[in-house]
N, C-alpha and C positions, 0 to 999 in steps of 0.2 A: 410877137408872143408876149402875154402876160406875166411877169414874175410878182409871184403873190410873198405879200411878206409875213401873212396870217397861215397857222396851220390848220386844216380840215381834221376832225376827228370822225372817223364812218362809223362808229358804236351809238352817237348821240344825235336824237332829234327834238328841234325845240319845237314845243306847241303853243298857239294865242290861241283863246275862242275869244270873240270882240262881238262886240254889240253896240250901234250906237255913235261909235269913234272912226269911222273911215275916216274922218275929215279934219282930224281930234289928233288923238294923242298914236294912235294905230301906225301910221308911216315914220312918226319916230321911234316907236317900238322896235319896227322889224328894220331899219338903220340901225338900231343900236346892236342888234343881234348879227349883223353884216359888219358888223365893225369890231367884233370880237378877236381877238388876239388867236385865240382857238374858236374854229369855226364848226358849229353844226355841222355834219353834211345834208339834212332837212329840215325844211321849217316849214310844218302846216299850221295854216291859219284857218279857221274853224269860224265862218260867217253867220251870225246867228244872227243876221239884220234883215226883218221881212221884205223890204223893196229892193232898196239901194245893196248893192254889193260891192265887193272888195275889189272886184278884176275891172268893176265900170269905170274906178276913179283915175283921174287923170295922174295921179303919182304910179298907178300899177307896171302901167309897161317900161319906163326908167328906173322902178326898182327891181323888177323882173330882169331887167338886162345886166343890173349892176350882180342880181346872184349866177347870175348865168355866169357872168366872169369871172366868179370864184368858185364858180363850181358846185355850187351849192346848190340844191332842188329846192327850189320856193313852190310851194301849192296852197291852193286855196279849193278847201272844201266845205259842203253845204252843212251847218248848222243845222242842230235839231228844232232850234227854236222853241225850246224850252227851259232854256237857263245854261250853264255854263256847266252844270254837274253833268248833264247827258254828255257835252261836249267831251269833257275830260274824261268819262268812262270809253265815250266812242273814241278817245286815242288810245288808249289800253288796248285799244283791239288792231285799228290803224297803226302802229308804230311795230317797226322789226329791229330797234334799235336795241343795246343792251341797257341804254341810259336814254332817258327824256328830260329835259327842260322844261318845266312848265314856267309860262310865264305871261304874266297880265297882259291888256292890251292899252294900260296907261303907268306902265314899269319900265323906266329908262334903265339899263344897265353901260355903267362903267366898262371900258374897254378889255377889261384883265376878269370880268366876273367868271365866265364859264370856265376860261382858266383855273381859276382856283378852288372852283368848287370841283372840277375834276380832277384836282391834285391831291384835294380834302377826302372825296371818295376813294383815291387809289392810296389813300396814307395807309390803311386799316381794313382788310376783309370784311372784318364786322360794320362798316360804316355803309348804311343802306340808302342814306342820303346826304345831302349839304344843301344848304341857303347862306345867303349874301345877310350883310346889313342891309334893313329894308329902310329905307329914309323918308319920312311924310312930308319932316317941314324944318326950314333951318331953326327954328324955335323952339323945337321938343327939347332939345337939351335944357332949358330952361324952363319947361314947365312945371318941375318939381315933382314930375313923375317917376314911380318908381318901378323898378321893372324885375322879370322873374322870368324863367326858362319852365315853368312848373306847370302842369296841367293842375294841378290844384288853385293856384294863384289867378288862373286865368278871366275872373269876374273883377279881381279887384287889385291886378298890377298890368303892367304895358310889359307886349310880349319884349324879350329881350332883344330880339332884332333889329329895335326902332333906335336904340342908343349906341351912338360911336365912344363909347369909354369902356375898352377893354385893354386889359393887359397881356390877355394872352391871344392867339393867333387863331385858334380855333376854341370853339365852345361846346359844350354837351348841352344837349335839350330833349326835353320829353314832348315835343314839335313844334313844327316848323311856318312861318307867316306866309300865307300861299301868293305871296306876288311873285314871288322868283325862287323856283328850287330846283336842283338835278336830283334822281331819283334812279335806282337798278329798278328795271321793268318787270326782274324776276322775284322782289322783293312785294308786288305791288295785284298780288292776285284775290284780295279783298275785295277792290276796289273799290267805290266810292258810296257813299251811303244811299239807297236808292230811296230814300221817302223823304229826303231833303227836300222844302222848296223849292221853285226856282231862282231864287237868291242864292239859296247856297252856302249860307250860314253857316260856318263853322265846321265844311266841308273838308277843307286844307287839314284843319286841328284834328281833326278824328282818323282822315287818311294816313297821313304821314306820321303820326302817333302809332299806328295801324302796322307801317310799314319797318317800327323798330322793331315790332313784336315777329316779325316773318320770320329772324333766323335767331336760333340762341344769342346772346349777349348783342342784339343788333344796335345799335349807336345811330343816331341823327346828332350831325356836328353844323356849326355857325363858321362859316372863315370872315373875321371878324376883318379883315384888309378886302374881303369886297363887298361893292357896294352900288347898291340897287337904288333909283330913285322913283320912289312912288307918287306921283302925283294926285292921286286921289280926283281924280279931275271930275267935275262937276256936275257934266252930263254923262249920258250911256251908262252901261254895262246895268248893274243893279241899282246904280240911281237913277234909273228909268222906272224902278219899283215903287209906290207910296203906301204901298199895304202892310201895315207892319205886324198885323197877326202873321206874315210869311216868315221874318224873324221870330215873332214869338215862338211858332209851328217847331222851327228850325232850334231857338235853345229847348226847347219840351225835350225834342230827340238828341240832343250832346247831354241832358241833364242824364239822360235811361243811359245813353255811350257812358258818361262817367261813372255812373254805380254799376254797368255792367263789366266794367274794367277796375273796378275796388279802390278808383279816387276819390276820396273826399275832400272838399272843397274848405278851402280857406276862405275866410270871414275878416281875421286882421290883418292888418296893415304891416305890423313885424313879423310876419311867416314868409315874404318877399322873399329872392334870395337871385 
């Protein structure tokens, strides 16, 4: 008999839609989610890759077995094959969980992330979601960029996600970086913006912005001690796109989301914050 030293949580499923990475970054993904301190008790993977699938590859049946003995339901379900926004509205309707995970399919997390973002949610009723420190590259600290929690800020500072220099433990923001966040699923009946791209552009920022507004005073918080590593990795997912009217398409519609929502946009560099 196995004694597991990880906890299972039955309220919380985490979601990947992937495209591109079975071979890539996708099997250290969902390890890294198996290797959590507090565990999922499901994890759908959302194959949005026209040939090749997720159950062919020769890592599937050894990581199927490794969740099998924790207990954990791993599934793999057929992509829409339209970009990653169908995928993530098709879990809104797929998940029976109180709480979802969303999370990239090239976002390594830290052993303690779901941990702490489920301790950041349960700190505050009003708190509708949480994200990790999101990490691009050990060089950001040093690029002399500067960064902002602010939907106004968001053309001309780096969200605050990407930098490890906080003081405090948790953060407030007006949204959240979509590689890695936990979310109440009852906070999230907007859902995602349906004339988006299939890139998906700025899908995360308007959602989860979205999902402050669901209850009086609702809070999206940073637990600034976990940490997500994004790799940004080279092929797949939407850099399999080269069309960039699909981004343009995509800010057209967060410009009308921002004046439909009465932000307006910062232009200097000292409005940062």
């Amino acid at each position: 008999m196995i004694t597991l030293r990880m906890t299972i949580d039955h309220d919380i499923t985490a979601t990947v839609s992937t495209r591109g990475r079975i071979e890539s970054t996708l099997p250290l993904v969902i390890t890294s989610i198996l290797n959590q301190s507090l565990l999922p008790k499901h994890i759908l993977i959302y194959d949005d890759n026209d040939t090749l699938t997720v159950m062919s590859s020769l890592w599937w049946p050894p990581m199927l077995e490794l969740a099998t003995r924790l207990s954990v339901d791993l599934r793999v379900l057929r992509g829409s094959c339209q970009g990653q926004v169908k995928n993530h509205q098709q879990a809104l309707s797929d998940v029976q969980t109180q709480l979802i995970w969303r999370h990239d399919d090239d976002a390594i997390a830290e052993t303690d992330v779901l941990c702490r973002l489920k301790e950041t949610i349960d700190s505050d009723d009003t708190v509708v979601a949480a994200g990790p420190l999101i990490l691009n590259s050990v060089d950001q600290e040093n690029s002399g960029a500067l960064y902002s929690s602010r939907l106004a800020d968001i053309f001309m500072a780096t969200c605050l996600q990407h930098s490890q220099k906080h003081e405090s433990k948790t953060l407030p923001v007006e949204h959240l970086q979509g590689s890695s966040f936990l979310f109440k699923k009852a906070a999230s009946t907007h859902g995602y913006n349906p004339d988006l791209s299939r890139v998906g552009h700025r899908e995360e920022t308007m959602f989860t912005h979205d999902l402050s507004l669901a209850i009086p005073n609702g809070k999206l918080l940073v637990a600034t001690d976990a940490v997500v590593h994004h790799l940004r990795y080279v092929t797949g997912g939407i850099r399999e796109e080269s069309d960039h009217r699909l981004w343009d398409q995509d800010d057209k519609i967060f410009l009308e989301y921002l004046n439909k929502r009465g932000v307006s946009l910062n232009l200097s560099e000292s409005s940062s914050a």
